[in-house]
C-alpha positions in Angstrom: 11.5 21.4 23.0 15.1 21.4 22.3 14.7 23.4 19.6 13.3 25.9 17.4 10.1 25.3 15.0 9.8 27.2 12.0 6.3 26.7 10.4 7.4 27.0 6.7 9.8 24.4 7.4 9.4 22.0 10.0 7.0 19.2 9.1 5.0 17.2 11.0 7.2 14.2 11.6 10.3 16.3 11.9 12.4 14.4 14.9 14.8 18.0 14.6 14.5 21.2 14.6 16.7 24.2 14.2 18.9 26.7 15.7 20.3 30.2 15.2 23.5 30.4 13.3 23.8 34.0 14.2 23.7 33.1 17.9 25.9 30.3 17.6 28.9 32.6 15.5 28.5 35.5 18.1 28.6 33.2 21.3 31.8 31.4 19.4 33.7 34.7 19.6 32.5 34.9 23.0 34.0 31.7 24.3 37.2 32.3 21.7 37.9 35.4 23.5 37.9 34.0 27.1 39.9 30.4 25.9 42.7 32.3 24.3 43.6 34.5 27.7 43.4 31.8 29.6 45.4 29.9 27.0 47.7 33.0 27.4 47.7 32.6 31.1 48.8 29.4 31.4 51.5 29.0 29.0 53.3 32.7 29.6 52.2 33.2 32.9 51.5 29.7 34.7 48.5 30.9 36.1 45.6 28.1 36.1 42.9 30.3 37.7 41.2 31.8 34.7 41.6 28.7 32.9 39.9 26.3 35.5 36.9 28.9 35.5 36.8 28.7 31.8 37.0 25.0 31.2 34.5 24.4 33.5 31.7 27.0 32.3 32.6 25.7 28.4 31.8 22.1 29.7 28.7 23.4 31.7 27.5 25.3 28.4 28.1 22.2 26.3 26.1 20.2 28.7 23.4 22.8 28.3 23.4 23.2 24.9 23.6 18.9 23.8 20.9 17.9 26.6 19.0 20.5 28.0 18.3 23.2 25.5 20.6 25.5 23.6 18.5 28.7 24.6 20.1 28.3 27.8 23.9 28.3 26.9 25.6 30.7 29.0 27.3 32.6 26.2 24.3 32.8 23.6 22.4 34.6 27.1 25.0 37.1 27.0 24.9 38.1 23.6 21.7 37.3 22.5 20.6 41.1 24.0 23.0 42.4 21.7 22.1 40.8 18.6 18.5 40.7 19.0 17.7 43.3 16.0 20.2 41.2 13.8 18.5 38.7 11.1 18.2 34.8 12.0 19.6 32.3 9.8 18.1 29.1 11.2 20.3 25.8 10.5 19.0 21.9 11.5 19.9 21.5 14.8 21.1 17.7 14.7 24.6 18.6 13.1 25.1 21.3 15.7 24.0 18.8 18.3 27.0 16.3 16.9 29.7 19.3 16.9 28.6 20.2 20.4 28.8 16.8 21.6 32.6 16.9 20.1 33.3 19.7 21.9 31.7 18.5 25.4 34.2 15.2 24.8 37.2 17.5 24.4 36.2 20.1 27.1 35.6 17.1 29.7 38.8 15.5 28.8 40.6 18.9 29.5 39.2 18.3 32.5 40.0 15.4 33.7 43.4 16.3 32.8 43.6 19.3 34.6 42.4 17.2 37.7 42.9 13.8 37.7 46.4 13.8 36.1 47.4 16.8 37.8 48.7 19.7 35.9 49.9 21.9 38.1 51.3 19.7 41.1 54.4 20.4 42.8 55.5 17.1 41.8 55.4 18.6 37.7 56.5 21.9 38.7 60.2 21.6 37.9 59.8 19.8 34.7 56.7 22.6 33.5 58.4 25.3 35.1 61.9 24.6 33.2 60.0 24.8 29.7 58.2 27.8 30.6 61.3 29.4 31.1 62.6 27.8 28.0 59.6 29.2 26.4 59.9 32.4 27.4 63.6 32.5 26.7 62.8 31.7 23.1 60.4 34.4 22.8 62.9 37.1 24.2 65.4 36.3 21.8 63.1 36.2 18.7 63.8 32.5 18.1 60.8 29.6 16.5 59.5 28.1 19.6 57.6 24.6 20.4 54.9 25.4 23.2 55.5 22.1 25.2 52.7 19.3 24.4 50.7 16.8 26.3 46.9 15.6 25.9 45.1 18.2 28.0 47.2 20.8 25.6 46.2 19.3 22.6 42.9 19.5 23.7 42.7 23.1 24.2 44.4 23.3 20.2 41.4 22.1 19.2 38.7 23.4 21.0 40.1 27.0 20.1 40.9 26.3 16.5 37.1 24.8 16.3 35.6 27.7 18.0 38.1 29.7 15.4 37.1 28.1 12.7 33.1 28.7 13.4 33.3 32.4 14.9 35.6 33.7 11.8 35.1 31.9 8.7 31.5 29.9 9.7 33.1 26.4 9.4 31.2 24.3 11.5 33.8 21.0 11.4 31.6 19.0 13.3 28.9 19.5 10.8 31.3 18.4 8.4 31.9 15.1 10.2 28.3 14.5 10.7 28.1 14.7 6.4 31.0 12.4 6.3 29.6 9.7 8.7 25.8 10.1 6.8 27.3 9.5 3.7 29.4 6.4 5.1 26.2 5.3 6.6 27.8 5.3 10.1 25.2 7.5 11.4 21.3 7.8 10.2 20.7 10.8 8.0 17.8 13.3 9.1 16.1 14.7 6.6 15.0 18.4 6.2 17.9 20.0 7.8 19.8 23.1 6.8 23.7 23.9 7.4 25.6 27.2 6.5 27.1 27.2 2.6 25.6 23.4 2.6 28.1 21.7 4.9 25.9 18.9 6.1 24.2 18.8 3.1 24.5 14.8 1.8 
């Protein structure tokens, strides 16, 4: 099952089960850490390596995580050992299901950015290249600077403020959506579920 049961909870004809927050917040950090240096990488130092390695192992945890089984997320395997003596505190899965299909949508996207519309060609070089220097320039001199924008970069914005959001101050804004869209009737409530400070609550 996708999912984890909790006998004093779960009913019979629950379609959802749940998931732990702990685990979630931990391997949030995780993945904060590794998107911010290669955030860092590309935008001081030009250097796509890290971040085409990153990217990719985000969308392949996402994929896990939304159709396979969370359990298996790359990041919640690697700090699951460490937190295994911690306490649970088991949230409905559905809403975290929603948020991580938000994130697979922006993480793919990056992708095909990164790809199909070619970042880093040598036909973009100059024009990157100039407002890296411009960038780094402003940063010498102690000036306000305006990191230079496109899709893929926006992208990134808000996969890391997401991830920041959930690892630091346990705002899960995709569970905030899925409340939203309930409420509206866009999307079918599930009953029985259970979000952090009572964000999905409807």
């Amino acid at each position: 099952m996708y999912w984890e049961k909790l006998k004093w909870i779960t009913q019979s004809w629950d379609k959802y089960w749940f998931v732990n927050e702990v685990e979630i917040r931990y391997a949030a950090w995780l993945s904060l850490i590794f998107a911010l240096f290669s955030f860092y990488l590309i935008m001081i130092k030009w250097n796509f390596d890290l971040a085409f390695f990153t990217i990719w192992t985000i969308f392949l945890d996402f994929i896990l995580k939304v159709f396979i089984d969370p359990k298996y997320s790359i990041f919640w395997m690697i700090v699951r050992p460490f937190i295994k003596n911690k306490p649970k505190l088991m949230v409905g899965a559905v809403q975290k299901r929603f948020a991580w299909s938000i994130g697979l949508i922006l993480s793919l996207f990056v992708i095909y950015c990164m790809l199909l519309l070619s970042w880093n060609l040598e036909t973009t070089n100059v024009e990157v290249l100039s407002k890296i220097e411009l960038l780094n320039q402003n940063i010498i001199n102690g000036k306000l600077f305006v990191i230079p924008m496109n899709p893929a970069i926006i992208a990134c914005f808000l996969c890391i403020f997401f991830m920041f959001l959930e690892s630091v101050f346990w705002i899960c804004v995709g569970c905030k959506m899925y409340k939203n869209l309930v409420k509206k009737g866009i999307i079918k409530k599930i009953p029985n579920q259970n979000c952090v400070n009572g964000s999905c609550e409807v």
